[in-house]
C-alpha positions in Angstrom: 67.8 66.7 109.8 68.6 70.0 108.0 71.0 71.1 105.6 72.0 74.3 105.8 73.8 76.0 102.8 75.8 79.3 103.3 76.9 80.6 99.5 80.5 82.1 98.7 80.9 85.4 97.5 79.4 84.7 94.0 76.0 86.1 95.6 74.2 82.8 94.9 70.7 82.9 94.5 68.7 80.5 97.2 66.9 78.5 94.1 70.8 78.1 93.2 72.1 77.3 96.3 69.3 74.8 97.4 68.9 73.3 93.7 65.3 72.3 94.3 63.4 75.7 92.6 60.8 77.7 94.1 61.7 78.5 97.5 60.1 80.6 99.9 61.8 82.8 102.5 61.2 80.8 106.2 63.6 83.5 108.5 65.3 87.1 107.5 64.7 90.0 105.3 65.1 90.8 101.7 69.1 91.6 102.4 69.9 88.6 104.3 67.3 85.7 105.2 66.7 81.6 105.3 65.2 80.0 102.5 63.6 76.3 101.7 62.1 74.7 98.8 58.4 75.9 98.7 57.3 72.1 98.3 56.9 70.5 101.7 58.4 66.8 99.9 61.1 68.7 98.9 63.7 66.4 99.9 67.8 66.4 100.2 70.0 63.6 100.5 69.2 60.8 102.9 66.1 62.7 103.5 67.2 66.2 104.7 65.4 68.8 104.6 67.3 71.9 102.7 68.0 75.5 103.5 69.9 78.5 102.8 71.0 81.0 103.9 71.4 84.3 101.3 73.9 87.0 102.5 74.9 88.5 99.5 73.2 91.8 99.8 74.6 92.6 103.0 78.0 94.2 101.6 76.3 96.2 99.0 72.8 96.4 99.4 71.2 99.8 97.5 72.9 101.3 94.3 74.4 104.9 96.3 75.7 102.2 98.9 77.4 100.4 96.6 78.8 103.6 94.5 80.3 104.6 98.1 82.3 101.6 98.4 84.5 102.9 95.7 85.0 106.4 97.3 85.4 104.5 100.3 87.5 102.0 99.4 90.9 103.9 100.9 88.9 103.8 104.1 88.2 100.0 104.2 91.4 99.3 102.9 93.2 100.3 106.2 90.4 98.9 108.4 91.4 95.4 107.1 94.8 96.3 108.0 94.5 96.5 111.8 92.9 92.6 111.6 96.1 91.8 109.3 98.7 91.9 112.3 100.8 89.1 113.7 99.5 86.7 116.1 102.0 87.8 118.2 100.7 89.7 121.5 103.4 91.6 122.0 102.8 93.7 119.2 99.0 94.2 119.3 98.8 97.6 120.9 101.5 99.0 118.8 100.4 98.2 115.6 96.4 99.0 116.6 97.6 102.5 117.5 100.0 102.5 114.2 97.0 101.8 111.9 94.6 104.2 113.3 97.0 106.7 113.3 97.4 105.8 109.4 93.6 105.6 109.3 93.6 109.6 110.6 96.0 110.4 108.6 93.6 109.4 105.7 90.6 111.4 106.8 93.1 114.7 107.7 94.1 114.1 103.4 90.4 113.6 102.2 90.1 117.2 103.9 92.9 118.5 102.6 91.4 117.2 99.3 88.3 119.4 99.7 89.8 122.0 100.9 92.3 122.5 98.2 89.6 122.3 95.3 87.3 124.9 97.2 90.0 126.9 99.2 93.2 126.7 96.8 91.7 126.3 92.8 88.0 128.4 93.6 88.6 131.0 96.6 92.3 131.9 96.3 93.2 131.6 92.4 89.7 131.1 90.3 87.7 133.5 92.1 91.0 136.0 91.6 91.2 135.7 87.7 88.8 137.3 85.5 89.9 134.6 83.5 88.7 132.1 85.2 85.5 133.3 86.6 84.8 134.8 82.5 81.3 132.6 81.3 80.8 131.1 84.7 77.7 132.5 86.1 77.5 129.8 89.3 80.9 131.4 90.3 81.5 134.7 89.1 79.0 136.0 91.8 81.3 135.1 94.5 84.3 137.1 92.4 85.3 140.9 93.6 85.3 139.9 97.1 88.2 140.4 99.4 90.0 136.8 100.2 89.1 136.6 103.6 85.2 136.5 102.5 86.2 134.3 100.1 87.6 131.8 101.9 84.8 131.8 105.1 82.4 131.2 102.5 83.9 128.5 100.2 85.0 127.1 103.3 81.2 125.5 103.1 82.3 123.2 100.6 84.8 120.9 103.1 82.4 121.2 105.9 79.3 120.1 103.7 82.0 116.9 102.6 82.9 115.7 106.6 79.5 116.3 107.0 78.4 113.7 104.6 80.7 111.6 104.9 79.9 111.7 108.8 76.3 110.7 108.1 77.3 108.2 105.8 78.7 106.2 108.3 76.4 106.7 110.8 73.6 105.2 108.7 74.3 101.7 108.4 74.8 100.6 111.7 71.4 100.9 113.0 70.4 98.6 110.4 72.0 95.4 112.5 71.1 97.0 116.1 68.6 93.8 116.4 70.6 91.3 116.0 73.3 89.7 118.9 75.2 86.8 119.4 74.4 84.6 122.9 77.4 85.2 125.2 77.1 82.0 126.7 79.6 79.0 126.0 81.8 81.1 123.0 85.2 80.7 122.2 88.0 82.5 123.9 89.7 82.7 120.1 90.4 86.2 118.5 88.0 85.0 115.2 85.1 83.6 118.0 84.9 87.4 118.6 84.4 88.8 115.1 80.2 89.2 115.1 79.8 88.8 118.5 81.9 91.7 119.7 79.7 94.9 119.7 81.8 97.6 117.6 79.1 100.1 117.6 80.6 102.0 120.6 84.2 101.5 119.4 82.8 103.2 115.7 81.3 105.9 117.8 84.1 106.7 119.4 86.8 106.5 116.7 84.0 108.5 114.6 83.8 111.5 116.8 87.8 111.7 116.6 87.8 111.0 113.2 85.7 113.9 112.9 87.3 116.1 115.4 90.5 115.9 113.3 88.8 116.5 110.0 87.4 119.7 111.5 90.8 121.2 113.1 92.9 120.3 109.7 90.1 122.3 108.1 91.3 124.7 111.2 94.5 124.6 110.1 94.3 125.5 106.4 92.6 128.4 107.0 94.9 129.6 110.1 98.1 129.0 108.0 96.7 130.8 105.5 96.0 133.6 107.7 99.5 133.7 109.3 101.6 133.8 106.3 101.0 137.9 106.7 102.1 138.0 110.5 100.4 136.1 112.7 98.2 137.7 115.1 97.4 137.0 119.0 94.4 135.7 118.2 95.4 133.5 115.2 98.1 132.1 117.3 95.8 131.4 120.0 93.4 129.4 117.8 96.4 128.0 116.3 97.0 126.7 119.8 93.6 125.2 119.9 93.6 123.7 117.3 97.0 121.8 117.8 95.7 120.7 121.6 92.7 119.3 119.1 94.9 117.0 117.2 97.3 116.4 120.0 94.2 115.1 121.9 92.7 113.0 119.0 96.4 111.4 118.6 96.4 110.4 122.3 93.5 108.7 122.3 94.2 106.5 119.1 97.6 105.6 120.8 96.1 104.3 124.1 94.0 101.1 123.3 93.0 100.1 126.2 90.8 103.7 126.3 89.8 103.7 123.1 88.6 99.4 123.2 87.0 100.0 125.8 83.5 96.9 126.7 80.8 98.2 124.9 78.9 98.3 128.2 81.5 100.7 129.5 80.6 104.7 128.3 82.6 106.9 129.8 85.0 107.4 127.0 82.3 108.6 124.9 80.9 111.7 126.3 84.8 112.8 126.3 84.9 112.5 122.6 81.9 113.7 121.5 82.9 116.9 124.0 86.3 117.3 121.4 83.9 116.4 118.8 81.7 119.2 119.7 84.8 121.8 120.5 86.4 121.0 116.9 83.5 122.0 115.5 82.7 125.5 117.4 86.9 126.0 116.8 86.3 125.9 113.1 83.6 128.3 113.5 85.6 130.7 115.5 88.2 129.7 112.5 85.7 130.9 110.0 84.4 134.5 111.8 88.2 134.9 112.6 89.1 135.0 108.8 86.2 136.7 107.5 86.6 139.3 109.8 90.3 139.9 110.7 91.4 142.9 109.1 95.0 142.1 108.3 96.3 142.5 104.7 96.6 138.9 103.2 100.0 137.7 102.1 100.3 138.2 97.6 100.8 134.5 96.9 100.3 132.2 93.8 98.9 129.3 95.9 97.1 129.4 98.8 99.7 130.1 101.8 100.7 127.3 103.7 98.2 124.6 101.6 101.0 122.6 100.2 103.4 122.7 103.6 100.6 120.8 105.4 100.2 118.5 102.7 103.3 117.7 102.4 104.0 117.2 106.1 101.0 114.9 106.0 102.7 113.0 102.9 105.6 112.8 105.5 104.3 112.0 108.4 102.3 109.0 106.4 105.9 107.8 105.6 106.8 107.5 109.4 104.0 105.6 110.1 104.6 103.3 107.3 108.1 102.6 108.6 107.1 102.2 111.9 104.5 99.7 111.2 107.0 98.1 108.9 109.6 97.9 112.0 107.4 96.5 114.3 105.7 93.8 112.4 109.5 92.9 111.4 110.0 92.7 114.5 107.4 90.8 116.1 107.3 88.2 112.8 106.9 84.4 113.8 110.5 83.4 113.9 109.1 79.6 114.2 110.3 76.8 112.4 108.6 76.1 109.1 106.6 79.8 109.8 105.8 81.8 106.5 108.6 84.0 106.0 105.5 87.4 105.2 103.3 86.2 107.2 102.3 89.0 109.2 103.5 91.7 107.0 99.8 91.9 105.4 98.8 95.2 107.8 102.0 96.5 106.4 100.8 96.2 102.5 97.5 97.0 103.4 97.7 100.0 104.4 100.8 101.3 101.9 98.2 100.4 99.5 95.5 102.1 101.7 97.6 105.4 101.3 98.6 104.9 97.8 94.8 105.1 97.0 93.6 107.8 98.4 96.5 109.8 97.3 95.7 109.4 94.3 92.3 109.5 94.1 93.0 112.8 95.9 95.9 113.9 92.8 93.3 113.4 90.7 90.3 115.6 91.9 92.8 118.4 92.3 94.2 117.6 89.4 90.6 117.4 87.2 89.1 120.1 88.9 92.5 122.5 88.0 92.3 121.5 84.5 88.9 122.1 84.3 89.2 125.5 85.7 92.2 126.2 83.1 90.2 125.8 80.1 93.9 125.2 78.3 94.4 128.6 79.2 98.6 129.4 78.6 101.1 129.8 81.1 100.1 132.9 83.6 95.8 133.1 82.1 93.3 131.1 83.4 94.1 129.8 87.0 97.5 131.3 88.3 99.4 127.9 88.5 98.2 124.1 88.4 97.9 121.8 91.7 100.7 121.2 94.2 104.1 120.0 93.0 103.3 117.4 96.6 100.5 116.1 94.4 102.8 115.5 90.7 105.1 113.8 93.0 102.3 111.8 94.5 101.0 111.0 91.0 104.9 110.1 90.1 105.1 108.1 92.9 101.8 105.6 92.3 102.4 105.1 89.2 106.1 104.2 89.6 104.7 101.5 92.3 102.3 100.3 90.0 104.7 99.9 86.6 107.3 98.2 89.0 105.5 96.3 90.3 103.6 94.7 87.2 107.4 94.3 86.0 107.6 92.1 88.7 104.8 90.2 88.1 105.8 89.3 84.6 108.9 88.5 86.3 107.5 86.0 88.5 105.1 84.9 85.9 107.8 83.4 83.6 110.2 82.4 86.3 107.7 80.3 88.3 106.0 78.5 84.7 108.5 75.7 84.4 108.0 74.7 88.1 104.0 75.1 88.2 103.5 73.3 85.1 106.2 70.4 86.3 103.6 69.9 89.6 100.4 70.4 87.1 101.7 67.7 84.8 102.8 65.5 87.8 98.9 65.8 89.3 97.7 65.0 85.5 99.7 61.9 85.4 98.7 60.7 88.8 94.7 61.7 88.2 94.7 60.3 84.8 97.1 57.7 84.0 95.6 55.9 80.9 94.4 58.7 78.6 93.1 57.9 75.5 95.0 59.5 72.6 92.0 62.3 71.7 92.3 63.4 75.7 95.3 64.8 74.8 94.0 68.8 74.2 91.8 68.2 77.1 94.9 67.1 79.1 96.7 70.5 78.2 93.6 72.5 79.1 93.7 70.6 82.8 97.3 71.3 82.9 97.3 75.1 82.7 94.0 75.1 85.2 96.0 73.8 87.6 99.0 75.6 87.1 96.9 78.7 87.0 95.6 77.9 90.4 98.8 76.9 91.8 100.0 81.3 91.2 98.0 81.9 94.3 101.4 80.5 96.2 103.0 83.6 94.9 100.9 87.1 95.5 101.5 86.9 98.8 105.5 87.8 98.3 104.3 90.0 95.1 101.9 91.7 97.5 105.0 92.7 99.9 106.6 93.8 97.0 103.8 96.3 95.8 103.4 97.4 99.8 107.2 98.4 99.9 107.0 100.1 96.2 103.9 102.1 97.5 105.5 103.3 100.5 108.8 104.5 98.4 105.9 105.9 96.6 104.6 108.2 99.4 108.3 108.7 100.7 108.9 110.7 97.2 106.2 112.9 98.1 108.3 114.8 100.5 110.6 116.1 97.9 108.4 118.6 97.7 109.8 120.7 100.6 112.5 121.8 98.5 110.6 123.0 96.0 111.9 120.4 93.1 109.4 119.3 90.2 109.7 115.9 89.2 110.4 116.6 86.1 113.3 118.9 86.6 114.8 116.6 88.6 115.0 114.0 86.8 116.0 115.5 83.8 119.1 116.9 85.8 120.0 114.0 87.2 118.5 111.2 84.5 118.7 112.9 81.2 115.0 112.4 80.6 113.1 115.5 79.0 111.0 117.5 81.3 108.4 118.1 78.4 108.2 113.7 78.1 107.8 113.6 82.3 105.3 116.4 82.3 103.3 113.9 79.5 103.6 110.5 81.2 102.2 112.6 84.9 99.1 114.1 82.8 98.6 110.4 81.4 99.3 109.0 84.5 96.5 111.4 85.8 93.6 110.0 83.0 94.7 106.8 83.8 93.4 107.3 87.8 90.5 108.7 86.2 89.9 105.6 84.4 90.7 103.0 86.9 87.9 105.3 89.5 85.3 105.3 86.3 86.0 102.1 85.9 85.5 101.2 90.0 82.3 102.9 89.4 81.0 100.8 86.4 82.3 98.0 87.9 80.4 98.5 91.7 76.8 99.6 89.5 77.2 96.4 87.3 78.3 94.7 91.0 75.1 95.2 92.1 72.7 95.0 88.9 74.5 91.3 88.0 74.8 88.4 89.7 77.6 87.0 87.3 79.4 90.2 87.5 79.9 90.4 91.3 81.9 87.2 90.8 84.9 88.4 89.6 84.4 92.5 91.2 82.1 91.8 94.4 85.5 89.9 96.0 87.0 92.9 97.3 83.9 94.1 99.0 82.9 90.9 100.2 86.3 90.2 102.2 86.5 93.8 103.2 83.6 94.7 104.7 83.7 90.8 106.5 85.6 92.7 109.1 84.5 95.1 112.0 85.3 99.0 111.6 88.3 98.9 114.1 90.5 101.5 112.6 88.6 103.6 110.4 84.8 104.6 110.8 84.2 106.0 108.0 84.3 102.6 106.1 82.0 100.4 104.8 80.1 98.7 107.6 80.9 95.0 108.9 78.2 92.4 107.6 79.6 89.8 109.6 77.8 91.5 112.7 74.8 90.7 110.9 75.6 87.2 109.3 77.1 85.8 112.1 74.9 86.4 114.9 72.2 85.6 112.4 73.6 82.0 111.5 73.9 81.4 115.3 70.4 82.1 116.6 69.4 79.7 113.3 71.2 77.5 114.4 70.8 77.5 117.8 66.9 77.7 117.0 67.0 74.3 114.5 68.6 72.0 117.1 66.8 73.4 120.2 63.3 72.8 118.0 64.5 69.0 117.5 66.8 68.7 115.0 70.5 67.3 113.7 72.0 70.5 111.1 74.5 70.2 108.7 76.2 73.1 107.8 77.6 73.5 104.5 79.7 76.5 103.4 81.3 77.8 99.7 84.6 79.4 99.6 83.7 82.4 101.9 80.4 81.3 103.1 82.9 78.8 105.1 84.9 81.2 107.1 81.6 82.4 108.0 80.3 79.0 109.2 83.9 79.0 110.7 83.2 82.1 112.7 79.6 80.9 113.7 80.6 77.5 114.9 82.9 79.0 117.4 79.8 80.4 119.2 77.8 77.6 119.0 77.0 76.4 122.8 78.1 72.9 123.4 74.9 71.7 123.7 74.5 73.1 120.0 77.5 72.0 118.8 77.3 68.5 119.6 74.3 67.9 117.0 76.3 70.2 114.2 78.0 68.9 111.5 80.3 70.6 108.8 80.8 70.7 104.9 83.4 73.3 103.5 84.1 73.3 99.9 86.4 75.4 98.0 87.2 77.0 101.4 89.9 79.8 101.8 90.6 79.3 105.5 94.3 77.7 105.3 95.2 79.1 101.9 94.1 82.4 102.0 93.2 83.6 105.5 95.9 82.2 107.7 98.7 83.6 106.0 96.7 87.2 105.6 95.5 87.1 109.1 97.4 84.6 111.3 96.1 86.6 114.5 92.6 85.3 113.9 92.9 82.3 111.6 95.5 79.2 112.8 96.3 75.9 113.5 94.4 76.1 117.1 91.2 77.8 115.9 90.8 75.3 113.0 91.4 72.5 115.7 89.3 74.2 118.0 86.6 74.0 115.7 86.8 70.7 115.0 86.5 69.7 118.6 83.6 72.2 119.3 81.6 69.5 116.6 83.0 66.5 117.3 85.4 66.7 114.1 82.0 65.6 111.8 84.0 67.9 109.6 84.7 67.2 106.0 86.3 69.9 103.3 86.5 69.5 99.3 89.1 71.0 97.3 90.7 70.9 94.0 94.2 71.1 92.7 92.2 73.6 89.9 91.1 76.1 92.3 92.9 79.4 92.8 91.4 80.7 95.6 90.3 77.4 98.0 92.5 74.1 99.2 93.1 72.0 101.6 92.8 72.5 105.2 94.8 70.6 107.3 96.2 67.7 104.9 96.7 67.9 101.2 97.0 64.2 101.2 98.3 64.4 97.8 100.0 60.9 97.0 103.6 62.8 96.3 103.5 64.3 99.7 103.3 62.5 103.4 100.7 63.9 106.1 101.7 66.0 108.4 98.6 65.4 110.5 97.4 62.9 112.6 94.1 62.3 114.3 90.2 63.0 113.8 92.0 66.1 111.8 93.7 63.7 108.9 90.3 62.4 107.9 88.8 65.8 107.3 90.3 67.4 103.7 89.1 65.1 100.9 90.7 66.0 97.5 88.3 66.0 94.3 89.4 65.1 90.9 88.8 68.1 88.6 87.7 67.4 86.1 85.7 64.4 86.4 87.1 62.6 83.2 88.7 64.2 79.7 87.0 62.7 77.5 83.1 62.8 77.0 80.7 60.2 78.6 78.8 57.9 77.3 76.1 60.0 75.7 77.2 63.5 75.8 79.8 65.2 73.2 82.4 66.9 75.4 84.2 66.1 78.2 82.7 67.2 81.7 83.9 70.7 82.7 86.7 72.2 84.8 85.0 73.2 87.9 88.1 75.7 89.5 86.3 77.3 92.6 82.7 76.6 91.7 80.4 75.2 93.7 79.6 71.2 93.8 76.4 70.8 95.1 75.4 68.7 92.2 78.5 66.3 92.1 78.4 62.7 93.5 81.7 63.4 95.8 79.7 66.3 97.7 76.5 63.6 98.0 78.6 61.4 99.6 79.9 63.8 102.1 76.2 64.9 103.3 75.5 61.7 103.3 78.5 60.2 105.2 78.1 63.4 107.8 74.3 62.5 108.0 75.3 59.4 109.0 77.5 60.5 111.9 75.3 63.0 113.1 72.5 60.3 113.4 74.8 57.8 114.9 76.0 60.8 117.7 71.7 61.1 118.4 71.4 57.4 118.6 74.3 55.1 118.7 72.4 51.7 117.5 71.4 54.2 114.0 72.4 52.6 111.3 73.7 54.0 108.1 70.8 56.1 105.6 
């Protein structure tokens, strides 16, 4: 009999997990592997033998991995978007195709990014000024050249950044290439998929377009520029190109049942690594085409044509974001009883997606302008600042973010009276005869709970934030007629220009601080163990999904974990024994994924233990394509419902999973599935034991591997597993 222990996103360590230090490592590497107590005697309950399994490297791994994840964040942000659709079928195509066409539009604006700090702010207006280029010995040799020199070279500076960010992603898939689910005997289920679908080819594919596009919007920066004089024959010619690039890359995002092709089935891929391939010998051509063209170049302040393109990117963004909105609107679950968001998560993913990198791309433009100013006045230094479609971007974040805390505070004081009525009724009904001196304790249980019990809520406040960020990006398109912010409003609002001009530039530190403190937050990540807890979520949830809309994001660990869990699995009970599976807030949904690809013949001598597990609270109403009432019934069945889940009213993020079996409240299940949630009493008592001088602590989402209630479910699931071996077995 084994007991194997998956840890939550707290990045246990195995002595933790298994309390019974040493261990030794049994099966794995340093990243991810199987450990058990180094002492063969080591013993668990009822005389079963521990292990654990320690993933918590996999999402981060080395320090420049984890410092990406904040630069890639944008990029995973709108990957978890495309597994945040409705479970309706009808609208799967559609909103695949919508969110990688969001997911391009992201790449296309981390170009334009580059390309404004090295084409715009160096080649066009620093390298122009004497002013600018004055004391700067690492530029200044680049100065007295015509623009069209200027330009080809500097244009290095974007192609070195796709570059990178192309080998970036290419590096961490070969790192899993060894491990693969068995096909036999799996779930038909959307989430039985997740680790045993191959998305290597998928992420080649979407890579090369990704790649493609970055390298003809590079195209087009440089040809607009060039045509603002007169266009040539050959500058509309490449223009042409350049379009049938895009148009191309488009296409194939919008057709996915090309592009999702079996990972057996190749054919797609030679034809887009060939527009891979012609993208990049365009942009050369691009390059000579401007460096040697000897056309006069147009007298212009900014670089011609930069800020149209971004701007029609800002717009075309805002399509997209309505689209998606329509369709998921559209297609929600118009059940009785359904969530009334439910569904809309891809929607507030990827507004929030876009808000990001927007402003993370403001502020580069915006750091790197005032860095070249040196506070120069008005008409010295650098001819003018950054594009008026970045202020407005800048403007429009901000205004999403300040809203939307306003409504949090909102919802904060409104929903106190109600969430501390239910706290106090669950304190009545858990302690009933409190001692007098219980009564701070009482208060202190109280607010835990009704702490907890504000998860209800961010799923509405998160719908809220998604629609605020997409009226964000929509303001962004002002900027075709040429307004300021700041003027406008002041026309039409009667706020000072000067007082707008001073909240944007604060706005803009303020980006700078929340990316510095992204950074300090991912190096600390990944030094400390305690730290991860509260700033390793995000990573840990994002990256649990496959790249299916972006490539450039962090890769999936969950094509590791999973596969990896399932040959243990499959290797324990084929060598002899009965394994228990027990799985910590999201080491459960990994379990959850796992068990779904357990052969029968595996499954039927494989129990399950979930504690403080997200599956019902969290992930079915974030992604009710992949987590529902069938799969959690399905996996039941596929283990002969020897299932058993701990929760507490005190935790914020875990809960019940079928049946709250709260005393104020009927079932609303029946069958093996009623005897499965069991509801802990947190804390144990208020007052102090016999012995100790305070009362025991309030556990929230922490693990409970030392309590008597999780004892008694190994042992009661022990029980059952021996009793399915040998039916005369009686109880340990």
């Amino acid at each position: 009999m084994v007991e194997l222990r998956v840890h939550g996103i707290t990045g246990a360590s195995a002595e933790r997990a298994l309390d019974l230090p040493p261990t030794e490592q049994v099966a794995g590497d340093r990243i991810g592997g199987f450990y058990r107590p180094r002492s063969p005697g080591a013993r668990g309950a009822g005389e079963v033998t521990r292990e654990a399994y320690r993933w918590g490297d996999l999402p981060s791994g080395t320090v420049l991995r984890t410092l990406a994840l904040v630069f890639l964040l944008p990029f995973m942000l709108v990957n978890v978007a495309i597994w945040m659709r409705p479970a309706s079928p009808g609208s799967e195509a559609v909103v695949r195709s919508l969110c990688r066409l969001l997911a391009l539009t992201l790449t296309a604006l981390y170009t334009l990014a580059i390309a404004g700090v090295a084409l715009d702010l160096l080649a066009w207006k620093c390298l122009s000024t004497p002013q600018c280029l004055a004391g700067r010995s690492w530029l200044s040799w680049l100065g007295g050249q015509p623009a069209g020199p200027r330009l080809a070279e500097l244009t290095l500076v974007p192609v070195a950044a796709i570059g990178l960010i192309w080998w970036l992603s290419t590096r961490p898939g070969r790192a899993f290439e060894a491990f693969r689910a068995p096909e036999e005997d799996v779930s038909g289920h959307r989430l039985g998929a997740v680790g045993r679908w191959d998305a290597e080819p998928l992420v080649g594919r979407l890579r090369s377009i990704h790649v493609a596009a970055a390298f003809a919007t590079l195209s087009v920066t440089l040809l607009a520029a060039r045509a603002a004089a007169g266009a040539t024959a050959a500058t509309v010619a490449l223009a042409v190109l350049t379009g049938a690039v895009l148009a191309a890359c488009v296409i194939l995002l919008c057709t996915p049942p090309l592009i999702d092709r079996a990972a057996a089935d190749r054919r797609l891929d030679r034809i887009t690594r060939t527009l891979r391939t012609i993208a990049i010998v365009l942009t050369g051509v691009v390059v000579a085409h401007v460096l040697t063209s000897p056309a006069p170049w147009r007298e212009a302040a900014n670089l011609p044509g930069y800020e149209s393109i971004l701007v029609w990117l800002f717009a075309t963004q805002t399509a997209l974001l309505a689209a998606l909105g329509a369709m998921l609107l559209w297609q929600r679950d118009r059940e009785p009883g359904a969530k009334p968001l439910a569904g809309l998560g891809a929607l507030v993913m990827a507004a929030a997606a876009i808000s990001l990198a927007v402003a993370f791309s403001a502020e580069l433009v915006y750091r790197v302008a005032d860095f070249l100013d040196r506070d120069a006045p008005t008409g010295e230094g650098i001819a003018t600042g950054p594009p008026q479609a970045y202020t407005w971007a800048i403007y429009g974040f901000f205004r999403a973010l300040l809203l939307t805390l306003i409504v949090v505070g909102l919802v904060i004081l409104i929903s106190r009276r109600g969430r501390y009525r239910a706290a106090a009724a669950i304190v009545a009904h858990d302690y009933p005869d409190p001692p007098a001196e219980a009564g701070p304790r009482l208060r202190q249980v109280r607010r835990a709970i009704a702490r907890a019990r504000f998860t209800e809520t961010l799923v509405p406040l998160a719908a809220v934030y998604g629609c605020l960020t997409g009226l964000g990006t929509a303001t962004t398109t002002i900027a075709l007629l040429q307004w300021y912010p700041g003027d406008l409003i002041e026309r039409f609002a009667g706020v000072p220009a000067g007082l707008f001009t001073f909240g944007i530039a604060a706005g803009s530190w303020a980006i700078a601080a929340v990316i510095l403190g992204l950074i300090i937050g991912a190096i600390f990540a990944y030094r400390t163990i305690e730290f991860r807890r509260n700033v390793g979520i995000l990573w840990d949830l994002g990256t649990f999904w496959p790249r299916a809309a972006h490539p450039f994001s962090p890769p999936c660990y969950a094509e590791r974990a999973v596969p990896e869990l399932t040959r243990r699995i499959t290797y324990l009970v084929e060598s002899g024994n009965a394994v228990l599976l027990t799985g910590h807030s999201h080491g459960s949904v990994l379990l959850a994924a796992t068990v779904l690809q357990l052969p029968a013949r595996v499954g039927s001598r494989v129990a399950l233990l979930t504690y403080g597990s997200p599956l019902r609270r969290l992930y079915a109403r974030l992604f009710p394509a992949y987590i529902d009432s069938a799969v959690l019934h399905e996996i039941g069945g596929r283990i002969g419902w020897r299932w058993a889940n701990l929760w507490r009213d005190t935790d914020p993020v875990g809960g019940w999973i079928f049946s709250a079996h709260r005393p104020s409240a009927p079932d609303t299940v029946g069958g093996p599935a009623a005897t499965v949630d069991r509801r802990l009493r947190d804390p144990r008592d208020v007052v102090a034991p016999p012995g100790d001088s305070v009362p025991p602590p309030i556990q929230g989402h922490g693990p409970c591997e030392t309590d008597e209630p999780f004892t008694r479910a190994v042992r009661e699931l022990v029980d059952r597993l021996r009793e399915a071996a040998d039916p005369g077995a009686g109880p340990t």
